[in-house]
C-alpha positions as CSV (number, residue, x, y, z in Angstrom):
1,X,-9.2,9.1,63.7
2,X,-7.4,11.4,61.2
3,X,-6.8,11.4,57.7
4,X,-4.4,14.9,57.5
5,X,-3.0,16.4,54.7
6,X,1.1,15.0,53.2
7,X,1.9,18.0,51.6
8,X,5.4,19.4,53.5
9,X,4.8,16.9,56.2
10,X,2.1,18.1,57.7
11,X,0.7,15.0,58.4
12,X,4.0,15.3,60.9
13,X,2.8,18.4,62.3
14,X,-1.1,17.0,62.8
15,X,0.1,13.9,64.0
16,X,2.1,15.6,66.7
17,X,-0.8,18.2,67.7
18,X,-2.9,15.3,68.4
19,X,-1.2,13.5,70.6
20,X,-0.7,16.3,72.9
21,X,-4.2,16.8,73.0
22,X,-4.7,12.8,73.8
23,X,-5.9,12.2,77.4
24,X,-4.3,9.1,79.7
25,X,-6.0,6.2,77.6
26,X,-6.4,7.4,74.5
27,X,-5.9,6.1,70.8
28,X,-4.7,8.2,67.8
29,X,-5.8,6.5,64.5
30,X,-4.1,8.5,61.9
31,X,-3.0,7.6,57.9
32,X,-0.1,9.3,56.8
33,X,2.6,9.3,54.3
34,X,5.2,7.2,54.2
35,X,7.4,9.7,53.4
36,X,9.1,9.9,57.0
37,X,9.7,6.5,57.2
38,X,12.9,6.7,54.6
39,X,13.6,10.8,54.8
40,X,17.1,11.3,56.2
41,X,15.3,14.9,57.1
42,X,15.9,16.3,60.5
43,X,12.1,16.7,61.1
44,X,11.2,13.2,59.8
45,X,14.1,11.6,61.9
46,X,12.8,12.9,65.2
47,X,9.5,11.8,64.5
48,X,10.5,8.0,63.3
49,X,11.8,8.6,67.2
50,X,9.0,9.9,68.8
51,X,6.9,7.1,67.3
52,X,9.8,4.5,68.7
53,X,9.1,6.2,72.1
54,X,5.2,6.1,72.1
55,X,5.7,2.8,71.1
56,X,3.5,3.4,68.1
57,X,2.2,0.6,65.8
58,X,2.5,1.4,62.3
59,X,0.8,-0.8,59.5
60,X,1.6,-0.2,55.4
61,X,-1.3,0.4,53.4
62,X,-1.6,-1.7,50.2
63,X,-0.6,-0.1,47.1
64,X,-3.6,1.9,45.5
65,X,-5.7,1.3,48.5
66,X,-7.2,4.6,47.8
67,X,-7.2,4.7,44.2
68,X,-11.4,5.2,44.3
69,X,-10.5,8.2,46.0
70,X,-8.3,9.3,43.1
71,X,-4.7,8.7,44.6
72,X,-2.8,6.3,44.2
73,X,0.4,7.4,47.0
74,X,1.4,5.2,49.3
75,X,0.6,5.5,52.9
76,X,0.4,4.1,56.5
77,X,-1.9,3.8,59.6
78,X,-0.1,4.9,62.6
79,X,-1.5,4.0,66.1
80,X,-0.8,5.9,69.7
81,X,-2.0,4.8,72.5
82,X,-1.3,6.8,75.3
């Protein structure tokens, strides 16, 4: 379970260390931006992919969800099992 940072998509970047690192029944539990779900961004295109491919499950967070935390950007919960 992961809660990387957004800044220059290195939420991508965590995201993508973790997996490899996940053994044969493994779950990645990660929030991240939302930002490469709409970027027409080389980097954030291959990874809507990759998440196609691992059959990842991707829920929206709610607007403000974290605003007690003292954000207010918009996020989502990506899943990988492997």
């Amino acid at each position: 379970i992961a809660n990387p940072p957004f800044a220059k998509n290195q939420d991508i970047d965590h995201i993508l260390r973790m997996c490899e690192r996940l053994r044969p029944g493994g779950r990645l539990v990660s929030i991240a931006s939302l930002h490469w779900s709409f970027s027409k961004n080389r980097k954030e295109t291959k990874f809507r992919d990759f998440l196609k491919d691992m059959d990842a499950t991707v829920y929206q967070t709610k607007s403000g969800a974290f605003q007690t935390s003292g954000t207010m950007v918009s996020s989502s919960i990506i899943v990988i099992n492997i």
